[in-house]
N, C-alpha and C positions, 0 to 999 in steps of 0.2 A: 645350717645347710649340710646334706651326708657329703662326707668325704671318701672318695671312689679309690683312695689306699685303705681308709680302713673298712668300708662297708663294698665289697666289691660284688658286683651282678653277675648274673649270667649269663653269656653273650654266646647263642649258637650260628655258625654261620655257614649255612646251607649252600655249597658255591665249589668254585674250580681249585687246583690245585696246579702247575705247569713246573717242569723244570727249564729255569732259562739259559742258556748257552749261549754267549757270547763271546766273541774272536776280533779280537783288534788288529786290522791291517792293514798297511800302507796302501793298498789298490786293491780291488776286487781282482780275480782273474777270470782272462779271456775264455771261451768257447775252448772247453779242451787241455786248456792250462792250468797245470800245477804251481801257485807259489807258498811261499812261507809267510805265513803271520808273524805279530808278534808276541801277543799273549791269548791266554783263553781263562774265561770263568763263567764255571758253572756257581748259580742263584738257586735260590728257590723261590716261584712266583706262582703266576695267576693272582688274579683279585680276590677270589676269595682267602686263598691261603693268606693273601697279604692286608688282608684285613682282619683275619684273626690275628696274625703276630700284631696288629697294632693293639687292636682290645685288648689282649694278654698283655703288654709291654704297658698299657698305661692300668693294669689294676686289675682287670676282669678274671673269673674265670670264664674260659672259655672252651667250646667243646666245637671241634670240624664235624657237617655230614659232605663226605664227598667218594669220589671214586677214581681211584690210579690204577695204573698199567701192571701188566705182568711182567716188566723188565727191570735194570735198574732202575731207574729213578722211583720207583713205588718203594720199595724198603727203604731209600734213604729222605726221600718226603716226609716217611712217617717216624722216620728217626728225628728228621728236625723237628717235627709238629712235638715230639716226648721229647728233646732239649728243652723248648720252651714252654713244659708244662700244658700244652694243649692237647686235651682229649679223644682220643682218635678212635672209640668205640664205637663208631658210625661212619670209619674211613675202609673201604672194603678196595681190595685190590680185584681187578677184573679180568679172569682169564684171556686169553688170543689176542689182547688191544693192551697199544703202547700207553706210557702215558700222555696225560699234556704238555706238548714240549714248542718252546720257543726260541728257535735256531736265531743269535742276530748278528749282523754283522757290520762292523763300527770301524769307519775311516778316521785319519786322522783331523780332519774336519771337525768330527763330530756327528756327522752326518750315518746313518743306518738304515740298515735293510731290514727287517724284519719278517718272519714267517712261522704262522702260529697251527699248530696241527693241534685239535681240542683231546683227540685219542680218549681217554676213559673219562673226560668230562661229561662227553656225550653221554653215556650212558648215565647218568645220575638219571633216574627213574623216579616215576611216582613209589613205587613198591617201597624207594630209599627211603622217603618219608614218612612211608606207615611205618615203617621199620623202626624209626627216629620218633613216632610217637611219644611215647615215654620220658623221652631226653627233651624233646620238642616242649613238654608242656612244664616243665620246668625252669623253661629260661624266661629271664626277663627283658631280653632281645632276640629276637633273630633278623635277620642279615641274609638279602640276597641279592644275586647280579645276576650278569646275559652270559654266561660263556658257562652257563649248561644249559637242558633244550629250556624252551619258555614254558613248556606245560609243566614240567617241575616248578619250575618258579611260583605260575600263577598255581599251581596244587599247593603249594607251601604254601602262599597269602592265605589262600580261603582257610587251608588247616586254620592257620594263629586266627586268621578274623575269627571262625568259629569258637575258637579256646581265648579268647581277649588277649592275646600276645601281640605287646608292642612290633611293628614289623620297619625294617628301611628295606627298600627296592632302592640298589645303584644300577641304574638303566646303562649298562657302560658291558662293553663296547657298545658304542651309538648303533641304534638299531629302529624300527619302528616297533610300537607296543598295543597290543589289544589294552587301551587304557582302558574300559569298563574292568578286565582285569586286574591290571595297575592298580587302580581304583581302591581296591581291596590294602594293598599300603597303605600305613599310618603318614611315612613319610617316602617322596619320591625324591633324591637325590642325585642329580645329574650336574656334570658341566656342562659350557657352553655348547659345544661337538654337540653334544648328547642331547641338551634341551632344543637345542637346533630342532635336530630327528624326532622328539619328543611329539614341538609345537609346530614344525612345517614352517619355521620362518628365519631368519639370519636373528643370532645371538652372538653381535660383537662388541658390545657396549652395556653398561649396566640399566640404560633408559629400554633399550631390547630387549634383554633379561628381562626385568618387570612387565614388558608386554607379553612377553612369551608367557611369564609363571601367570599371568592373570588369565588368559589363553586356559593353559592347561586344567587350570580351577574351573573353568566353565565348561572344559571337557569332563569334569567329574573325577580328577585328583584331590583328595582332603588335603595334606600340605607338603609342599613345593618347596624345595631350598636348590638355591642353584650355586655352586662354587663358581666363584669368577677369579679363580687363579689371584694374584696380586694385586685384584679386586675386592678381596674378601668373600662376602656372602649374600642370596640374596635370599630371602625365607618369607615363602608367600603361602595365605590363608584365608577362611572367610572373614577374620577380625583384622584382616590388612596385610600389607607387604611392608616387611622391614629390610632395610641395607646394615648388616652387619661387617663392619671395617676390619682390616685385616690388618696384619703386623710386618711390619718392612722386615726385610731381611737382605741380604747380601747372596741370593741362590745358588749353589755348587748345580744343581740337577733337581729335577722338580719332578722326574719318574715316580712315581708313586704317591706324589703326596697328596691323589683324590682316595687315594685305600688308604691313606694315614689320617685322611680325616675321616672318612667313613667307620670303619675302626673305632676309633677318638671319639667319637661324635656318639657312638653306640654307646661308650660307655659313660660317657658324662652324663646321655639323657637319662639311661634305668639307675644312675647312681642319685636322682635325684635334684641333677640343676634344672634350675629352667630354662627354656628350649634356645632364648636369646644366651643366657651364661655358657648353656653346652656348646653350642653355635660358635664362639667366640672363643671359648676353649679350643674349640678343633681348628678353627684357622690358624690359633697358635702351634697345636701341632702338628698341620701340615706344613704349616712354615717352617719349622726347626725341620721338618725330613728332608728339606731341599738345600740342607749345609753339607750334606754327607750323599755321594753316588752309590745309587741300587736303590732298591725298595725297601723290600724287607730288614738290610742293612743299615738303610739312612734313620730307621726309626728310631727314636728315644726314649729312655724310661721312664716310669710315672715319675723317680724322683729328680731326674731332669728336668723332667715337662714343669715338675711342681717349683722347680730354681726359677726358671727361665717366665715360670706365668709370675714371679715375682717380680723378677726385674724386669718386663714389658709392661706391667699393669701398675706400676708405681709413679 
């Protein structure tokens, strides 16, 4: 079976970029009022970006097409993407618009506000695509989400259908989809939120999931994996629906770990495993992303992932 440290794919991922801005404080304030936090940290997020650093982290190379702002956060975005070795020859900064930035703001509860401004997401064009032809037809994944407009997305799908490129569609943020579009994915990969939005019906239980992903198959999706959090997985198809079991862990924060298996999940399938081993792989490593708070932070490296798949699978 290829082993995805030493035969690594290519994993291009067509998607958003945000900087996250978080401020921890005792109480919001009033209408009008100034007070003092306590701490503040800036991340680097969005799904796409946080699904390459996962590819990259478990082995892949990997190459971003996206679009950032003309302010700061666009040059230090593309510093982190060239920290961790990710290709940004298809990351274009775009004059008069900010970038993608996610202000949030976190009580001592735990509890937060969130507010997301998509700023140069938006703009990710068809044009970006033809541009990314050449890069595009080289990879042996691409990877895409909802937080750039849909007509990219679904222009991405047909490109790869037409060129045989494996594709995953993360339908996330939960949104509704032209599934005859959809359609065009290898694989559709939602949580429960999302497959909710997906199939029109409540996803709160794994017997639901199964009715939704069989739902969605008769809508004309080819295969269906639905992440059920500390559920595991549920991976549905014409040759059946299988329940893929998940790995206990002890959770610090669970922020990211559907872009740490989407990620994970990208690169186990073009390294070669089969779709049940890749699948079970990636639960494990979205599980390990939820020992550690943040996203792109909590992620692990292949030769972590490759410790931890020993001692959970022995």
């Amino acid at each position: 079976m290829p082993d995805p440290l030493t035969k690594p794919p290519h994993i291009v991922v067509v998607g958003s970029a945000n900087a996250d801005l978080t401020t921890f404080t005792d109480r919001f304030p009033r209408p009008g009022e100034t007070v003092f936090a306590q701490r503040f940290d800036l991340g680097f997020g969005g799904k796409g970006a946080n699904q390459a650093v996962a590819a990259r982290l478990c082995g892949a190379r990997v190459s971003m097409v996206a679009r950032l702002g003309e302010d700061l956060f666009g040059p230090a975005t593309i510093a982190n993407f060239r920290a961790r070795d990710i290709d940004v020859s298809h990351v274009r900064i775009t004059p008069g618009v900010s970038s993608g930035v996610a202000p949030i703001f976190v009580e001592p509860s735990g509890q937060n506000r969130i507010l997301v401004i998509k700023g140069a997401n938006d703009c990710l064009q068809l044009a970006d695509v033809d541009n990314a032809a050449d890069l595009l037809q080289t990879a042996d994944c691409i990877v895409v989400q909802l937080e750039i407009p849909l007509e990219t997305v679904y222009y991405t799908l047909r490109f790869a259908r037409r060129h045989g490129i494996r594709t995953i569609l993360n339908p996330a943020p939960a949104q509704p989809l032209d599934l005859e579009a959809a359609a065009d994915a290898d694989y559709v990969v939602p949580n429960e939120t999302e497959a909710e939005a997906l199939g029109d019906m409540p996803v709160r239980d794994p017997d639901q999931a199964r009715a939704c992903a069989q739902r969605l198959l008769e809508r004309g999706l080819r295969r269906v994996i639905i992440t059920l959090g500390a559920n595991g997985a549920l991976c549905a198809a014409d040759d059946g629906i299988r329940h893929i079991a998940p790995f206990a862990v002890d959770a610090v924060d669970t922020t990211g770990a559907g872009d740490a298996f989407i990620g994970s999940f990208a690169v186990f399938l073009a390294s070669g495993y089969a779709e049940s081993a890749a699948i079970a792989r990636a639960n494990l490593y979205a599980a390990l992303s939820t020992l550690a708070v943040g996203t792109q932070k909590s992620f692990v490296t292949a030769e972590r992932f490759a410790s931890e798949w020993e001692r959970f699978s022995t």
